[in-house]
C-alpha atoms as a printed R data frame, in Angstrom:
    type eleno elety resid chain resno       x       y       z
1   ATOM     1    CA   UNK     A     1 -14.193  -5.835 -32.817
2   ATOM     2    CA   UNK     A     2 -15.729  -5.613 -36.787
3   ATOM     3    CA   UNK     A     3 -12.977  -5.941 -38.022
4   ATOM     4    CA   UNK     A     4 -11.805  -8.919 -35.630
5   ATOM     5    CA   UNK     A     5 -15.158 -10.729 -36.163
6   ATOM     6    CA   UNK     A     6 -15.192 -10.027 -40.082
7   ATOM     7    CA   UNK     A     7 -11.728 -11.921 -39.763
8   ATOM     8    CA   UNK     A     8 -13.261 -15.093 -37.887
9   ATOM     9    CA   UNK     A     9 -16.132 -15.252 -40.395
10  ATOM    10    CA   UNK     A    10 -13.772 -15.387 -43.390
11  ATOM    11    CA   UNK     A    11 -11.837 -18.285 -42.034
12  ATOM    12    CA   UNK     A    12 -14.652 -20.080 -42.047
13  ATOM    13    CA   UNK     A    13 -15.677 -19.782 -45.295
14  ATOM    14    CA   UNK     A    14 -12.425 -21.706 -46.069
15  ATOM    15    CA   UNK     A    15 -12.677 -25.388 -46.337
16  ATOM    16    CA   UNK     A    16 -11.100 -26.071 -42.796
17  ATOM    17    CA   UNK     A    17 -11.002 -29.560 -40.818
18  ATOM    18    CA   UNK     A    18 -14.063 -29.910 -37.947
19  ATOM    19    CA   UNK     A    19 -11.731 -29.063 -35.246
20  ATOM    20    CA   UNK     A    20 -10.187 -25.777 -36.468
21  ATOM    21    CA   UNK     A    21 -13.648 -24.425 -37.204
22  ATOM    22    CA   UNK     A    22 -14.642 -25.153 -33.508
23  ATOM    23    CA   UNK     A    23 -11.474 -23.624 -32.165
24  ATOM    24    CA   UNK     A    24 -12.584 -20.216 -34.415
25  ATOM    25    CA   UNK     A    25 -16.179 -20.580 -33.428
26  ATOM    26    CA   UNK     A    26 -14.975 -19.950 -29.582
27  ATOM    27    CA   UNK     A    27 -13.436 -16.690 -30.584
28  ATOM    28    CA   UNK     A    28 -16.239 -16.027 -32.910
29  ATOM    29    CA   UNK     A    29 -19.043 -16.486 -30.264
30  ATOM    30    CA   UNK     A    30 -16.867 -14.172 -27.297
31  ATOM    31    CA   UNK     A    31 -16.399 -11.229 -29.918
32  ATOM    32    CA   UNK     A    32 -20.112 -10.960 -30.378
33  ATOM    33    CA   UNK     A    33 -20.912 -11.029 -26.742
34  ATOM    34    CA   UNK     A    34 -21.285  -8.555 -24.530
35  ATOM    35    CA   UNK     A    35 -18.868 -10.194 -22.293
36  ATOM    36    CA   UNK     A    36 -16.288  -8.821 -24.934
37  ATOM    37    CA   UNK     A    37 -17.574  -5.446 -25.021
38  ATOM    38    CA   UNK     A    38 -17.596  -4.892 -21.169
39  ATOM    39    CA   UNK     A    39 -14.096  -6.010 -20.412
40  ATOM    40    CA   UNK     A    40 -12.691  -4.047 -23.723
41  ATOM    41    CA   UNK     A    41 -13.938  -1.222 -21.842
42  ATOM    42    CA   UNK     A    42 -13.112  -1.883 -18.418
43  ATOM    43    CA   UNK     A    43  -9.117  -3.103 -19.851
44  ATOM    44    CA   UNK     A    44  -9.243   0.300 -21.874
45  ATOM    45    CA   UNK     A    45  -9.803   2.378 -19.406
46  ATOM    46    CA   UNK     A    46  -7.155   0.694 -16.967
47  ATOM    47    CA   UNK     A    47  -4.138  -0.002 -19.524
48  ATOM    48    CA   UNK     A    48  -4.718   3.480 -21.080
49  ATOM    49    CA   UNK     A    49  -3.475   5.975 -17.929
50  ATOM    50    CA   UNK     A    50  -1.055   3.032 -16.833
51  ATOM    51    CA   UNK     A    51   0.545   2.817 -19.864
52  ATOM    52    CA   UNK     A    52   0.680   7.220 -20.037
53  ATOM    53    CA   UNK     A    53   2.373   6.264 -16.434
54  ATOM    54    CA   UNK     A    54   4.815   3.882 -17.865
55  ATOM    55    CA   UNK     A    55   6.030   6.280 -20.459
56  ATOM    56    CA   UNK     A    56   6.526   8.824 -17.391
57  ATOM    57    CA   UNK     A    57   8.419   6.818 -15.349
58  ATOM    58    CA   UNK     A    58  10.457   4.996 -17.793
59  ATOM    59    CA   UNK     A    59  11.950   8.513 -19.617
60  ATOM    60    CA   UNK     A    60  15.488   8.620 -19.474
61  ATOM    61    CA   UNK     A    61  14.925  11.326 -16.572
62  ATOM    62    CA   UNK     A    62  13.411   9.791 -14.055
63  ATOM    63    CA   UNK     A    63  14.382   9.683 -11.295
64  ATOM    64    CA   UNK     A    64  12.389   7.627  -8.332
65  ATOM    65    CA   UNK     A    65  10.160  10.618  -6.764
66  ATOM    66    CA   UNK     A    66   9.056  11.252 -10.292
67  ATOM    67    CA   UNK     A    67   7.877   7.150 -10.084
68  ATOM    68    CA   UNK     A    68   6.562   8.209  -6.780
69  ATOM    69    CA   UNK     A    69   4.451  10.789  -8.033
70  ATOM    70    CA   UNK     A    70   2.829   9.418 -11.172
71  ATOM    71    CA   UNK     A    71   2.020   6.070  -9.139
72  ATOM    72    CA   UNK     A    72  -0.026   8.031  -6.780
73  ATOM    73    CA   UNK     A    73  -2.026   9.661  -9.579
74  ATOM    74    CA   UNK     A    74  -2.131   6.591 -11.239
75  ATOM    75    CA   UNK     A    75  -3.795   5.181  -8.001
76  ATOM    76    CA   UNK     A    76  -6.118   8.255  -7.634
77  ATOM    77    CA   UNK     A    77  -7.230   7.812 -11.249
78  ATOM    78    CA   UNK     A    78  -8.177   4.136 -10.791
79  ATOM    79    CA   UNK     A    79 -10.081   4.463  -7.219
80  ATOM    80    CA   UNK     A    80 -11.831   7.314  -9.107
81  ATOM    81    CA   UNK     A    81 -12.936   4.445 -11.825
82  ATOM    82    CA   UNK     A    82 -13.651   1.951  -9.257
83  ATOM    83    CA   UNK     A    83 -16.239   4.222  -7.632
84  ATOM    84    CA   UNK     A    84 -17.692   4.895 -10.877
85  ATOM    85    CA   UNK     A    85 -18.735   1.673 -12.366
86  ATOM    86    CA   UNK     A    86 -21.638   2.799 -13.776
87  ATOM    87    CA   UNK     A    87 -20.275   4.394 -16.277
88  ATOM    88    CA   UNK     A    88 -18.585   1.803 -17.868
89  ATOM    89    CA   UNK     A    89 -21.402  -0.109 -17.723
90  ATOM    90    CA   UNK     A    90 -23.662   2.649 -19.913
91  ATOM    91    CA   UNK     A    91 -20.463   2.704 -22.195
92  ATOM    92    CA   UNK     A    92 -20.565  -0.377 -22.522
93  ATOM    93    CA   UNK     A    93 -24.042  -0.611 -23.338
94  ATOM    94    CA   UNK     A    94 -23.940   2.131 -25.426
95  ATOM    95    CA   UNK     A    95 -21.430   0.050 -27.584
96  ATOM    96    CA   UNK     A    96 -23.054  -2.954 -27.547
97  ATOM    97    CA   UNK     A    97 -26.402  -1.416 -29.186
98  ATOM    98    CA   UNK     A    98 -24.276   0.162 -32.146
99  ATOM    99    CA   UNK     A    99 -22.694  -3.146 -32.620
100 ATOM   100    CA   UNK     A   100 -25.834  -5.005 -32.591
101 ATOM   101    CA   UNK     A   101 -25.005  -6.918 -29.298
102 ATOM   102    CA   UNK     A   102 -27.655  -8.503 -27.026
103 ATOM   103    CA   UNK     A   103 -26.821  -6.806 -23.413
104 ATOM   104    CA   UNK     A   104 -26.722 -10.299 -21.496
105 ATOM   105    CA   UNK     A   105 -23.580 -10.802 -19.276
106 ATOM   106    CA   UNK     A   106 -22.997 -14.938 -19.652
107 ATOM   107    CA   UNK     A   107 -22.216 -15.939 -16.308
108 ATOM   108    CA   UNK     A   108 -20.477 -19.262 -17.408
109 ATOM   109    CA   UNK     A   109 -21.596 -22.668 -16.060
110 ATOM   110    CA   UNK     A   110 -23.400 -22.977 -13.098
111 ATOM   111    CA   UNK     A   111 -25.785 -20.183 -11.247
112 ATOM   112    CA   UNK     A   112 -26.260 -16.982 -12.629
113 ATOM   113    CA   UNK     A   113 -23.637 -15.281 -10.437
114 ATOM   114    CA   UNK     A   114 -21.055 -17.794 -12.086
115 ATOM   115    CA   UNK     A   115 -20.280 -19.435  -8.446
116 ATOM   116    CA   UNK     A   116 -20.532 -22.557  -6.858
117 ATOM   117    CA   UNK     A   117 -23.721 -24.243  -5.773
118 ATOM   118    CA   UNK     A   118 -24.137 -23.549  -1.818
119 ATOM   119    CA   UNK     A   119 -25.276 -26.169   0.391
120 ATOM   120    CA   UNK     A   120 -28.552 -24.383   1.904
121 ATOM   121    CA   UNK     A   121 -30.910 -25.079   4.601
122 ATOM   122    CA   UNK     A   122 -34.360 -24.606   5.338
123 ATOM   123    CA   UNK     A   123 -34.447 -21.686   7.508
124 ATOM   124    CA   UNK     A   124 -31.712 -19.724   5.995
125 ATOM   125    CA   UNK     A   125 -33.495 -19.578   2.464
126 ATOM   126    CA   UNK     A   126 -35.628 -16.690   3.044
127 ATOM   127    CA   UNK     A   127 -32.786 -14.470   4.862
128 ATOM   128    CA   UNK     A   128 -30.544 -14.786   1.972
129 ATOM   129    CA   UNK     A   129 -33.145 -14.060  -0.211
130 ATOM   130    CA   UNK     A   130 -33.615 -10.677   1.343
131 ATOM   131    CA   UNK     A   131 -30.755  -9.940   1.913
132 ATOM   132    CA   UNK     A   132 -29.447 -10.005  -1.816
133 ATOM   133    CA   UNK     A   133 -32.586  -7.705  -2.247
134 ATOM   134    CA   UNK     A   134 -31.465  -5.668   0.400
135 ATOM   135    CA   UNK     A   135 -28.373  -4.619  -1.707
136 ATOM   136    CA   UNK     A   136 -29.635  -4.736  -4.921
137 ATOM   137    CA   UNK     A   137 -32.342  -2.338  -3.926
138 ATOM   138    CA   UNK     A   138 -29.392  -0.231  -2.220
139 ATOM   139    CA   UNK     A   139 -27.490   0.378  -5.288
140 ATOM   140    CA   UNK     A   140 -30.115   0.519  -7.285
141 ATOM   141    CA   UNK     A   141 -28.998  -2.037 -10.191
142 ATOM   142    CA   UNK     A   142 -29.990  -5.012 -12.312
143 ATOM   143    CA   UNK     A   143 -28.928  -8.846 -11.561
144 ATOM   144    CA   UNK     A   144 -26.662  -8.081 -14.368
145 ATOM   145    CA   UNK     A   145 -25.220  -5.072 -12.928
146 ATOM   146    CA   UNK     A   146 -24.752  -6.423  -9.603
147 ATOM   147    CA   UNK     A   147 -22.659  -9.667 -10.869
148 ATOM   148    CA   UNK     A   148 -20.503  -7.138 -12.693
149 ATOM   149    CA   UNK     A   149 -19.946  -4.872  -9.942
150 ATOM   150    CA   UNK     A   150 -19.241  -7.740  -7.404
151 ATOM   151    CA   UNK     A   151 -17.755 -10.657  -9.292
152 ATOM   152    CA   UNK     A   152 -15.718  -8.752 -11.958
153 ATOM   153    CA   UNK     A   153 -15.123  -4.984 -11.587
154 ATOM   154    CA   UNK     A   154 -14.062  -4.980  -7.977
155 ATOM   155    CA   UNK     A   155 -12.069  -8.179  -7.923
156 ATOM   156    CA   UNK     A   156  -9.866  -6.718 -11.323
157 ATOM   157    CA   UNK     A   157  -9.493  -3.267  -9.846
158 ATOM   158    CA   UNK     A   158  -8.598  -4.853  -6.248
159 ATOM   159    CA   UNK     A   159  -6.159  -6.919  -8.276
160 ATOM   160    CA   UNK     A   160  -4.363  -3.873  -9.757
161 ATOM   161    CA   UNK     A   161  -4.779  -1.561  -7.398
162 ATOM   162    CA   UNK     A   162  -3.001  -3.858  -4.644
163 ATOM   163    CA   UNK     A   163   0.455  -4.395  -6.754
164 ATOM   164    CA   UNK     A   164   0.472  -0.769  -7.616
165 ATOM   165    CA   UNK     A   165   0.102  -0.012  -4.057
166 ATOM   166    CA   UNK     A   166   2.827  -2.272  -2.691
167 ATOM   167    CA   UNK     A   167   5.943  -0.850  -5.499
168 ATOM   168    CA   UNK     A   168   4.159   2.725  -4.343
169 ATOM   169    CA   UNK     A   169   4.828   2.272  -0.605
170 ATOM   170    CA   UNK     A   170   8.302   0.477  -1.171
171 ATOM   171    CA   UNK     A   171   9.379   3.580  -3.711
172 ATOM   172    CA   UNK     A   172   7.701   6.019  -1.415
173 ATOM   173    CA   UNK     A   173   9.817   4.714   1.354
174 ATOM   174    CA   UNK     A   174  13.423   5.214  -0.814
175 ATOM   175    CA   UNK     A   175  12.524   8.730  -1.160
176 ATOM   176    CA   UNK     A   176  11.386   9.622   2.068
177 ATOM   177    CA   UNK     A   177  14.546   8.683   3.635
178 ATOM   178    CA   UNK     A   178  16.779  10.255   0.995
179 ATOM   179    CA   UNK     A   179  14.714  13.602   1.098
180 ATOM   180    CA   UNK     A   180  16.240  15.438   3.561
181 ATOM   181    CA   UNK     A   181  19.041  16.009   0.647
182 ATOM   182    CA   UNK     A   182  17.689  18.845  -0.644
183 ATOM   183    CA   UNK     A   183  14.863  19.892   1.713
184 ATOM   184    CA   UNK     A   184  17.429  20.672   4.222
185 ATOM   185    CA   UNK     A   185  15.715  24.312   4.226
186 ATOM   186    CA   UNK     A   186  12.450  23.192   5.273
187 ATOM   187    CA   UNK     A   187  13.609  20.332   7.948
188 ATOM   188    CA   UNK     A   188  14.890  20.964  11.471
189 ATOM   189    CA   UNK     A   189  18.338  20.981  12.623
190 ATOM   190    CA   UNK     A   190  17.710  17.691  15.160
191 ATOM   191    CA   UNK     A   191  15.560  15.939  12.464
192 ATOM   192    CA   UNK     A   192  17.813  16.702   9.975
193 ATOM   193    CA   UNK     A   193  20.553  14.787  11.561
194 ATOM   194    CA   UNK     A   194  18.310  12.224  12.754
195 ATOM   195    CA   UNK     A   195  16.970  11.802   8.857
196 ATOM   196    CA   UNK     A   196  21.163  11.465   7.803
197 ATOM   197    CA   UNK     A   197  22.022   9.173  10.783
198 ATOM   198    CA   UNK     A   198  18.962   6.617   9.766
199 ATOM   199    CA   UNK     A   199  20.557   6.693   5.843
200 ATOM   200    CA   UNK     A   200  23.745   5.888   7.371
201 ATOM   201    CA   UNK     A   201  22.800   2.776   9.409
202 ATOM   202    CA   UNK     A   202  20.914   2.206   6.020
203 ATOM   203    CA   UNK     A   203  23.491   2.105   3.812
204 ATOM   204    CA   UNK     A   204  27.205   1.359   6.426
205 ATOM   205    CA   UNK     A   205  29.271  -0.123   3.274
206 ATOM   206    CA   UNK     A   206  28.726   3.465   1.336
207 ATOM   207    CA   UNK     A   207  28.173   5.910   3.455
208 ATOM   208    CA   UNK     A   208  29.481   6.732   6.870
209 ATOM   209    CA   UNK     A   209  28.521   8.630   9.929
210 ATOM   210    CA   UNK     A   210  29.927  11.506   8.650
211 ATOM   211    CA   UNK     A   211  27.242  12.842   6.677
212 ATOM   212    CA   UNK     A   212  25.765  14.079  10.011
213 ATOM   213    CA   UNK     A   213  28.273  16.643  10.516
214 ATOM   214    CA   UNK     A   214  28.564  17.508   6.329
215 ATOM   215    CA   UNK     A   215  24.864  18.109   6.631
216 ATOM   216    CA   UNK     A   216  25.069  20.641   9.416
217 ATOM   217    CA   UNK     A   217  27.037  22.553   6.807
218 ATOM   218    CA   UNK     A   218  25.183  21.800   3.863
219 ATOM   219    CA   UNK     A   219  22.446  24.812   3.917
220 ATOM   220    CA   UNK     A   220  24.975  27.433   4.960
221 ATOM   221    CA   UNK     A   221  27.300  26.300   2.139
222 ATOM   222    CA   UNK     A   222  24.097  26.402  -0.128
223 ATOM   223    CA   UNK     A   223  23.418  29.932   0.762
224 ATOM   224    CA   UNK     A   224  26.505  31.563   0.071
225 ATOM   225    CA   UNK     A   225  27.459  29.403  -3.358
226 ATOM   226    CA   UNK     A   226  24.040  28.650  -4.684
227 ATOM   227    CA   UNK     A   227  21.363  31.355  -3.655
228 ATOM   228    CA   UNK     A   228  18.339  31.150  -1.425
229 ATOM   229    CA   UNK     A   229  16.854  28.613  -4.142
230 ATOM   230    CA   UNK     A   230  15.699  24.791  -3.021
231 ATOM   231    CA   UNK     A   231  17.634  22.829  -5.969
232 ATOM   232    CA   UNK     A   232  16.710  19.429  -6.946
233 ATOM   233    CA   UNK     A   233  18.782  16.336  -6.434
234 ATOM   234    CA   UNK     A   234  20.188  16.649  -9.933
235 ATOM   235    CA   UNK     A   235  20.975  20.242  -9.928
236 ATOM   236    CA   UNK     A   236  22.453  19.880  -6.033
237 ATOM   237    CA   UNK     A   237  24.401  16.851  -7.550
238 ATOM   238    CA   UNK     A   238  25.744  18.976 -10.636
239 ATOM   239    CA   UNK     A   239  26.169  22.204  -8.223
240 ATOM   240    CA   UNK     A   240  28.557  19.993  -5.950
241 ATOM   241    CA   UNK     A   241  30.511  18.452  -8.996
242 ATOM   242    CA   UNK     A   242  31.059  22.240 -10.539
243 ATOM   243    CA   UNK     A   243  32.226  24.239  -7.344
244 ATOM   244    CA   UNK     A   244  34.279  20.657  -6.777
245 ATOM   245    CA   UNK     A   245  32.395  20.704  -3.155
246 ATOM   246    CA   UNK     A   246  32.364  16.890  -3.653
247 ATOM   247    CA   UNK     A   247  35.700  16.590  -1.418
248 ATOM   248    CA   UNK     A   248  33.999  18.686   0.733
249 ATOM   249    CA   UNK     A   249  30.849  17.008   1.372
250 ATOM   250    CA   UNK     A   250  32.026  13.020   0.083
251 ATOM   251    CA   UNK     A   251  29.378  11.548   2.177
252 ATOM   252    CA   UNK     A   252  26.177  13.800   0.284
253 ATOM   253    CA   UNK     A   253  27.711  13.008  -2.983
254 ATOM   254    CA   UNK     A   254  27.773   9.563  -2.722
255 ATOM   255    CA   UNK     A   255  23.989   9.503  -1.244
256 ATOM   256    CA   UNK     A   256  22.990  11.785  -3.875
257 ATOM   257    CA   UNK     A   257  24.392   9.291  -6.572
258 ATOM   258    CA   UNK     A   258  22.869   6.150  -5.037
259 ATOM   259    CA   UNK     A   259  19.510   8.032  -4.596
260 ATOM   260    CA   UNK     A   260  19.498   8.996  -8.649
261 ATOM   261    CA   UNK     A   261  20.705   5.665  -9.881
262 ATOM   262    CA   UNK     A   262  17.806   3.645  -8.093
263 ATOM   263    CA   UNK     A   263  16.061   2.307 -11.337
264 ATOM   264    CA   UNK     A   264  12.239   3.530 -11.211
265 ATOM   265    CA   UNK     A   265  11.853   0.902 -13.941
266 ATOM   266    CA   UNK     A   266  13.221  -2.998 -14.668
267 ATOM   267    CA   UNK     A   267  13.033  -1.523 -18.713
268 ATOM   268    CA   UNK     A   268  16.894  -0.649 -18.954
269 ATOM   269    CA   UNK     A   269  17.598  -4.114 -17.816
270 ATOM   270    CA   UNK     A   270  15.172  -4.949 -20.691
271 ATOM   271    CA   UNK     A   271  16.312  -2.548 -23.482
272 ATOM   272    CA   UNK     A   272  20.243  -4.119 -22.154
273 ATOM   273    CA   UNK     A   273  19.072  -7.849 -22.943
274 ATOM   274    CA   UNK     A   274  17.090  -7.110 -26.089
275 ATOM   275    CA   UNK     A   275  20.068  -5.041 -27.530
276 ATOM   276    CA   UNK     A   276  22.361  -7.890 -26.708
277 ATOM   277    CA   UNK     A   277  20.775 -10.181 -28.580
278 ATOM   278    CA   UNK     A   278  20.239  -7.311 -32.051
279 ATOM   279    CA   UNK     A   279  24.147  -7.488 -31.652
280 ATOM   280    CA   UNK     A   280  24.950 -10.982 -30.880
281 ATOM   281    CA   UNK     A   281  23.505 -12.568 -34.206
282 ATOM   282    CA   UNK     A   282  24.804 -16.147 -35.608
283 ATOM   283    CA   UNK     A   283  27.350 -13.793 -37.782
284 ATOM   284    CA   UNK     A   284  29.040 -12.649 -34.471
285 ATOM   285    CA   UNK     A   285  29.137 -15.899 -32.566
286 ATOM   286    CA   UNK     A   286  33.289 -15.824 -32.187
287 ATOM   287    CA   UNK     A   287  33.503 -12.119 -30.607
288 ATOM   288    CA   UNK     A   288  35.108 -12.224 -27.645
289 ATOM   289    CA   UNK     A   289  32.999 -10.957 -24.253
290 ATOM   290    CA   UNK     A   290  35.010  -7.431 -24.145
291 ATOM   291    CA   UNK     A   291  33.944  -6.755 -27.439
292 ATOM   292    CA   UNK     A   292  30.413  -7.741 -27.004
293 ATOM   293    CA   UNK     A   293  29.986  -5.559 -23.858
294 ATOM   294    CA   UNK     A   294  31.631  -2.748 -25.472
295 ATOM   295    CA   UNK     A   295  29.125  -2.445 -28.435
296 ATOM   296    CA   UNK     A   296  26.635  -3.415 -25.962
297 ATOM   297    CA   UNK     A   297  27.592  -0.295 -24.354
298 ATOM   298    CA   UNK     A   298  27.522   1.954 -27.841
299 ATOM   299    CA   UNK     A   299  24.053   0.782 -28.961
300 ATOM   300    CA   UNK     A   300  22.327   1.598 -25.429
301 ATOM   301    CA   UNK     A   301  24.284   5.012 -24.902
302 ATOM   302    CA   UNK     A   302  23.584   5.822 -28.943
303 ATOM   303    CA   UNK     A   303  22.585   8.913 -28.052
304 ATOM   304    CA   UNK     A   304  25.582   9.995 -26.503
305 ATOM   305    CA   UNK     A   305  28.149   8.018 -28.649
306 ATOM   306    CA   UNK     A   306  26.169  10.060 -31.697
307 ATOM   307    CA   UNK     A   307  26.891  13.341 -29.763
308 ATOM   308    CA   UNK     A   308  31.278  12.354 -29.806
309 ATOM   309    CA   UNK     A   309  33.539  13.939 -32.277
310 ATOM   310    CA   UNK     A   310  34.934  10.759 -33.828
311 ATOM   311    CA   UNK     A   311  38.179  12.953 -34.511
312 ATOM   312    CA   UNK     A   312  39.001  13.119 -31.031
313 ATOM   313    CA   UNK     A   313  38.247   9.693 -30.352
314 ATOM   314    CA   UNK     A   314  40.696   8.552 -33.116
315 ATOM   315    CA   UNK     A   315  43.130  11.023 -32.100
316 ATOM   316    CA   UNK     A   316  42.935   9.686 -28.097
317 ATOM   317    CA   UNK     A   317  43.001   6.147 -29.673
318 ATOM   318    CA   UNK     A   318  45.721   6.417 -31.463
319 ATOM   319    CA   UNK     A   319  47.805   8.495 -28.664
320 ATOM   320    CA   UNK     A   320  46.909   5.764 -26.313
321 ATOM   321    CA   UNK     A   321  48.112   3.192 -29.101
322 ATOM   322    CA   UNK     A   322  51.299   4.958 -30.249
323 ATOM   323    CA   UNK     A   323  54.340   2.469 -30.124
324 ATOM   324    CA   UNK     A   324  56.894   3.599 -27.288
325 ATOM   325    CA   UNK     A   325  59.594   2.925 -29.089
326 ATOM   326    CA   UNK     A   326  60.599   3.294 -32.977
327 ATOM   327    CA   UNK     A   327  60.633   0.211 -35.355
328 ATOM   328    CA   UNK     A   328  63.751   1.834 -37.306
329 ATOM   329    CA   UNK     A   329  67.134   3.121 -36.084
330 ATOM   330    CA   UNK     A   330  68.684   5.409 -38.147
């Protein structure tokens, strides 16, 4: 915030119309308020764990009961906040006397709880009176504190809280029906089949009914080819693909594969558009679509186009290009 208010105060030391200098005195005036300081500390210490939780959940393996996970902590973390206010508060304060910074939260127009003016009558006066005194004595804060707590703290933690909480329950939901995969060992025979019948109805246009009888087989099979060991969904997944149990078990596989290509994260999608337009400049306008999704295709998958022998590929290319018959005839 210096180095932010250092900026405003050189800009208007230039010779600047009326109006731009009252546009920078806005800025000027919130950055040396305590207003500023508060919510830099309350945004901090919300965007800094959410954005560790982004990183999580947006690594190239994740899968969705890794998203599961970290948004539960995530929500843990922030109740954990929420309860204790009062730190931020002293932090903020704290802050705001190294800086200089007069602790007085502006309310905006209006009362000093920043709300609308309330019709009142005689005879409720004195109960509303006591019973804001009631509370304040209860918590055992300031005015100051109390229009924080109330007005600002709980209403943006409420906010975040709530749309974390409804992509936890809907993720939460994917991967307790697709669990009994590979916890087969600690389920029940009759809710085991019950668990693969409700996928089934789920999902009619992939999977069939079938994958209640492949699942009766599935833990003996796992036994005898893969050890005593719970895998996870990846390693079942790979296990399946290397014995080439997939023909065996078509019904798992499939489930397996739908269950580990649910995106935890829209970013893909994102990285997908934002690489389509790196490639598609004003140079490339006449490319034809084919091409454009092909080195679409290269620049998101670098990684494993970087990992290819580019002999091979020639060699496969050219193999797969070779005329079938000669140009010459001796």
């Amino acid at each position: 915030m210096p180095g932010i208010k250092l900026a405003l105060e050189n800009l208007l030391e230039l010779n600047l119309p009326a109006k731009t200098r009252t546009e920078i005195n806005g800025p000027l005036s919130y950055v040396t308020s305590f207003n500023c300081v508060i919510m830099s500390v309350v945004w901090c210490k919300v965007l800094v764990p959410t954005d560790f939780c982004n990183k999580v959940i947006q690594a190239r393996d994740a899968t969705l009961d890794a998203e599961v996970s970290n948004i539960e902590g995530l929500l843990v973390e922030l109740t954990d906040l929420r309860n204790n206010w009062k730190a931020m508060w002293n932090e903020a304060k704290l802050v705001a006397s190294n800086l200089d910074i007069e602790v007085n939260l502006y309310h905006g127009r209006g009362n000093a709880a920043g709300a609308k003016r309330k019709r009142r009558f005689h005879d409720d006066g004195d109960a509303t009176a006591d019973t804001n005194l009631l509370e304040q004595n209860e918590w055992d804060e300031s005015p100051e504190e109390a229009y924080f707590r109330k007005s600002v703290l709980y209403v943006l933690f409420d906010s975040v809280t709530g749309g974390l909480t409804v992509r936890f329950k809907a993720a939460k939901n994917i991967s307790v029906d697709f669990s009994f995969l590979w916890k087969y060992f600690t389920i029940s025979a009759e809710h085991l089949e019950l668990k693969a019948k409700s996928v089934a109805d789920k999902y009619p246009a992939d999977i069939s009914h079938d994958i209640v009888m492949e699942m009766r087989h599935v833990p003996t099979v796992h036994r005898s080819a893969f050890g005593q060991s719970q895998l996870s969904r990846v390693q079942l997944l790979k296990c399946l693909r290397e014995y080439r149990l997939e023909g065996l078990f078509p019904n798992v596989s499939v489930s397996l594969r739908i269950l580990l290509t649910i995106p935890a994260t829209v970013a893909s999608a994102e990285h997908s558009f934002s690489k389509l337009k790196l490639i598609k400049i004003f140079l490339r306008t006449t490319m034809t679509q084919a091409r454009l999704v092909d080195l679409a295709r290269v620049s998101i998958e670098s990684q494993r186009a970087r990992s290819l022998d580019l002999d091979v590929v020639l060699h496969n290319s050219a193999k797969r290009k070779a005329r079938k018959t000669p140009l010459f005839v001796k």
